[in-house]
Biopython code that builds the backbone (N, CA, C, O; Angstrom):
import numpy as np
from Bio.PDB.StructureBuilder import StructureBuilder

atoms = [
    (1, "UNK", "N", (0.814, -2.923, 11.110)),
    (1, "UNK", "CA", (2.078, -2.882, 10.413)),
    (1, "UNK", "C", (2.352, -1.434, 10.006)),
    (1, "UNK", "O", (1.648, -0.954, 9.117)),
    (2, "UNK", "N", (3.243, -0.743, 10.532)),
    (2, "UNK", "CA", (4.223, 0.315, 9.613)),
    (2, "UNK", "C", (4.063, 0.316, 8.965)),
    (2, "UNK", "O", (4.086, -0.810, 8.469)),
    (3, "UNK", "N", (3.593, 1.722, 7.797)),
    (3, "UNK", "CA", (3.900, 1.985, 6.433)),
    (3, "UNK", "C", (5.407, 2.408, 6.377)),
    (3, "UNK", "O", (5.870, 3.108, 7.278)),
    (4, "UNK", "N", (6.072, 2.043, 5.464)),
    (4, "UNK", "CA", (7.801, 3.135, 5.437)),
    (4, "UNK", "C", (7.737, 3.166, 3.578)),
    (4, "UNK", "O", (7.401, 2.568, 2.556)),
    (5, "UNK", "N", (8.252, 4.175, 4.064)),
    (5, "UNK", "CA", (9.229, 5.165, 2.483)),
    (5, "UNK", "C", (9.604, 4.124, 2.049)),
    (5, "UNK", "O", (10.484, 3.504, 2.646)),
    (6, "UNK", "N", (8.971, 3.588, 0.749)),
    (6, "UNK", "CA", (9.712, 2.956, -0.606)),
    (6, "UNK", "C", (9.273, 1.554, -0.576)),
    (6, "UNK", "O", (9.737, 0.738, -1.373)),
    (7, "UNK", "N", (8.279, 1.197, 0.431)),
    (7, "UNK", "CA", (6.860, -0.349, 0.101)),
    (7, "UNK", "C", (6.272, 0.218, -0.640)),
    (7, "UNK", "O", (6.214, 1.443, -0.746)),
    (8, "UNK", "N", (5.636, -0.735, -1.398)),
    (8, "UNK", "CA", (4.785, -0.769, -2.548)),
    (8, "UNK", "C", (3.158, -1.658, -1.829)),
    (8, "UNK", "O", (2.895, -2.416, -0.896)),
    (9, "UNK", "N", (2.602, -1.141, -2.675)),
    (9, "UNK", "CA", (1.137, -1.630, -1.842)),
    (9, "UNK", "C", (0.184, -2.179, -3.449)),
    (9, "UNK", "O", (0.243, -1.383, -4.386)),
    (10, "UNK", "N", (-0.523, -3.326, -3.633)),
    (10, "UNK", "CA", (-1.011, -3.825, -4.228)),
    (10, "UNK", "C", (-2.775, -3.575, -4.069)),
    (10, "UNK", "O", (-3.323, -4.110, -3.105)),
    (11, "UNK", "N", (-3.665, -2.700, -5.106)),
    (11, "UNK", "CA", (-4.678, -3.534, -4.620)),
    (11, "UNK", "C", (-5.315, -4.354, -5.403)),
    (11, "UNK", "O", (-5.445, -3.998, -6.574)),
    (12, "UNK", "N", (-6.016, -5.975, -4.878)),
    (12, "UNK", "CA", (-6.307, -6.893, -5.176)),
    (12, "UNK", "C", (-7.671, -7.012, -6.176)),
    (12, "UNK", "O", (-8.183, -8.036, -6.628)),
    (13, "UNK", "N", (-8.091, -5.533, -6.368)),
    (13, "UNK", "CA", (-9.170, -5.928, -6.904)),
    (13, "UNK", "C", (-8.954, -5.657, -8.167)),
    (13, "UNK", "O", (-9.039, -6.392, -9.151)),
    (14, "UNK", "N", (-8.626, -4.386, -8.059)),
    (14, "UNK", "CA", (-8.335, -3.566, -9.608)),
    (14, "UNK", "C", (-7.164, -3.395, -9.968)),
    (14, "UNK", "O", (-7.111, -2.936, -11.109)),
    (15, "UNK", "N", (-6.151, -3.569, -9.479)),
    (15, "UNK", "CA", (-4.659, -3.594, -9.769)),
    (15, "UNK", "C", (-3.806, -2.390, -9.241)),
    (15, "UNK", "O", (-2.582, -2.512, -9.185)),
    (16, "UNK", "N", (-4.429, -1.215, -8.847)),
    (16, "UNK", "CA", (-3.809, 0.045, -8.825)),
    (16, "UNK", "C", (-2.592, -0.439, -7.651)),
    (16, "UNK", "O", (-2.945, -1.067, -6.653)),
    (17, "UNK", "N", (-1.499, -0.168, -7.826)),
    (17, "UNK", "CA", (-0.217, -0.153, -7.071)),
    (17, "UNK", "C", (0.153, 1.443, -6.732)),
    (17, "UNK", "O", (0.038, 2.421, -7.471)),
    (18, "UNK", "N", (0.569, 1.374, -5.545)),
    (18, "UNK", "CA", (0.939, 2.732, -4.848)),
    (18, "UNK", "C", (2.682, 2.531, -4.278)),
    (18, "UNK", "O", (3.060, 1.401, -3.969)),
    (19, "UNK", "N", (3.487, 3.530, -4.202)),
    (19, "UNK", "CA", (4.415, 3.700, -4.043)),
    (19, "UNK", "C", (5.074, 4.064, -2.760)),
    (19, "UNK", "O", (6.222, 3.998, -3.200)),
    (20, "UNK", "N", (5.231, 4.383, -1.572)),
    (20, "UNK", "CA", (4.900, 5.012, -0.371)),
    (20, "UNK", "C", (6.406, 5.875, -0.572)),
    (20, "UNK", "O", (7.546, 5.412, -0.586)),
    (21, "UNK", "N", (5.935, 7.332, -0.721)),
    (21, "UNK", "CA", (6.921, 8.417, -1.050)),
    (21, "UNK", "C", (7.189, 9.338, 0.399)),
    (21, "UNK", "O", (8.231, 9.939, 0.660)),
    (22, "UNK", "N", (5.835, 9.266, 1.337)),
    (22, "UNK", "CA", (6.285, 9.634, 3.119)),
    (22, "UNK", "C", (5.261, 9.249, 3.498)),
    (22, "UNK", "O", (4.096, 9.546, 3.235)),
    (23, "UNK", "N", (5.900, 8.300, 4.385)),
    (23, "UNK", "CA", (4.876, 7.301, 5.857)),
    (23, "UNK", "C", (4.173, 8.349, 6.597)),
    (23, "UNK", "O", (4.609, 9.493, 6.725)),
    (24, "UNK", "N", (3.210, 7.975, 7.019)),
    (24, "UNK", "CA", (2.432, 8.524, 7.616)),
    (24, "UNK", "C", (1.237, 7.143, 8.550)),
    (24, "UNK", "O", (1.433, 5.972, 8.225)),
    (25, "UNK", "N", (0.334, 7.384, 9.413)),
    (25, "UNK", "CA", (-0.433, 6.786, 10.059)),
    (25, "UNK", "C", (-1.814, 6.318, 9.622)),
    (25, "UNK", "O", (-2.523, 7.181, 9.104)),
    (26, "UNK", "N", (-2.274, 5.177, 9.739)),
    (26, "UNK", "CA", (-3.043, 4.491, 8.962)),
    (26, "UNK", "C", (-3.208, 3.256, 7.838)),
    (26, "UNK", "O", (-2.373, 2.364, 7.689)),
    (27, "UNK", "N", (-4.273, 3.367, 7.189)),
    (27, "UNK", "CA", (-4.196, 2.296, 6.286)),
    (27, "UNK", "C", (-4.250, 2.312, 4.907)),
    (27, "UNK", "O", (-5.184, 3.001, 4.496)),
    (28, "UNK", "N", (-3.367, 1.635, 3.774)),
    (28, "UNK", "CA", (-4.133, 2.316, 2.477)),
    (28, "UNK", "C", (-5.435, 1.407, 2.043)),
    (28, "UNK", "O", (-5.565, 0.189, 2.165)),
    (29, "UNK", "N", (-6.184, 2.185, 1.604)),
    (29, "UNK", "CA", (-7.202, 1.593, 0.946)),
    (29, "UNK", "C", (-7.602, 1.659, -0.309)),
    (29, "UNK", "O", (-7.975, 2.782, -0.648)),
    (30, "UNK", "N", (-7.658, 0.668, -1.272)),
    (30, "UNK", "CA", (-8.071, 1.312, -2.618)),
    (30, "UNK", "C", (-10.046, 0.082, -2.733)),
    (30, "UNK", "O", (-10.375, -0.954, -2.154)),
    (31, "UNK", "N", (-10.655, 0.817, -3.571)),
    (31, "UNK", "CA", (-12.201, -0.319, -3.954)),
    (31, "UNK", "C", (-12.631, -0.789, -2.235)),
    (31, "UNK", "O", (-13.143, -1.838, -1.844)),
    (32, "UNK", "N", (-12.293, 0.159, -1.622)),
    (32, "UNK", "CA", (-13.282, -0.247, 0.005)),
    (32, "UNK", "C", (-12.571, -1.362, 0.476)),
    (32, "UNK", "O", (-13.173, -2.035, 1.312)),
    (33, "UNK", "N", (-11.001, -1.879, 0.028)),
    (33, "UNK", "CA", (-10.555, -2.878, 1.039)),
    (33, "UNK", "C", (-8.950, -2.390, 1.348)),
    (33, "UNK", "O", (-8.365, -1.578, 0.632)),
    (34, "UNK", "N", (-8.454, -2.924, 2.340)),
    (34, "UNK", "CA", (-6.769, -2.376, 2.619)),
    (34, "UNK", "C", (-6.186, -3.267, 1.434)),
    (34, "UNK", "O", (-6.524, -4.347, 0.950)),
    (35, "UNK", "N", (-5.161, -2.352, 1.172)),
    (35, "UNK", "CA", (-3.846, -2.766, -0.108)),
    (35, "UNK", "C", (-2.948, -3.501, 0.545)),
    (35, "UNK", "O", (-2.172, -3.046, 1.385)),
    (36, "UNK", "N", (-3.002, -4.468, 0.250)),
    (36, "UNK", "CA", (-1.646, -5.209, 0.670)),
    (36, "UNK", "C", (0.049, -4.881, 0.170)),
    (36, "UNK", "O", (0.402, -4.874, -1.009)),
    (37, "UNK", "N", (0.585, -4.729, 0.856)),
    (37, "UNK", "CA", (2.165, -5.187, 0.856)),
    (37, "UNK", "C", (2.535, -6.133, -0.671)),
    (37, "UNK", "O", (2.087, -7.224, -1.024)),
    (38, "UNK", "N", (3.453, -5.280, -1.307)),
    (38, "UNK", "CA", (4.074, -6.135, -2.408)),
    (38, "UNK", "C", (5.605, -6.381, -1.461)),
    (38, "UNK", "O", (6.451, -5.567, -1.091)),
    (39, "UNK", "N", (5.487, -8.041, -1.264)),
    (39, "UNK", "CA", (6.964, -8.455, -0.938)),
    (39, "UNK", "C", (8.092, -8.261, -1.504)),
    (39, "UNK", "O", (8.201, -8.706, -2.647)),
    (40, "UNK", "N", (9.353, -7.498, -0.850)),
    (40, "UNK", "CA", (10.180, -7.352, -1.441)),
    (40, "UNK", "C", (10.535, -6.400, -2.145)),
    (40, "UNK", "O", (11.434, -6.488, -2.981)),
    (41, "UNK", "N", (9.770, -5.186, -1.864)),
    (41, "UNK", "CA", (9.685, -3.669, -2.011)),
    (41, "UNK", "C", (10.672, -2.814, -1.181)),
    (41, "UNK", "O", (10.645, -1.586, -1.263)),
]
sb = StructureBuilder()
sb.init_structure("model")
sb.init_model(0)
sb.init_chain("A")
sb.init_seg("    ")
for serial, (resi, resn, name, xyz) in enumerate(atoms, 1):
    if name == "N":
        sb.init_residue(resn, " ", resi, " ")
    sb.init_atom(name, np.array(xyz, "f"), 0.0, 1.0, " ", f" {name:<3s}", serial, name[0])
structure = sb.get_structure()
């Protein structure tokens, strides 16, 4: 999946939320697992 300018990314363990301010290639990761997609971002 595409990262794009202005998804929000959740991570599930510890809460930290990220903002995506310029896409770029790859995955985010926060605590050693990928951040999921907040729907509707």
């Amino acid at each position: 999946m595409p990262i794009k300018v202005g998804e929000e990314y959740l991570c599930k363990i510890c809460g930290n939320k990220v903002k995506v301010l310029e896409a770029g290639g790859g995955v985010l990761v926060c605590c050693g697992v990928p951040m999921k997609l907040v729907e509707g971002s």
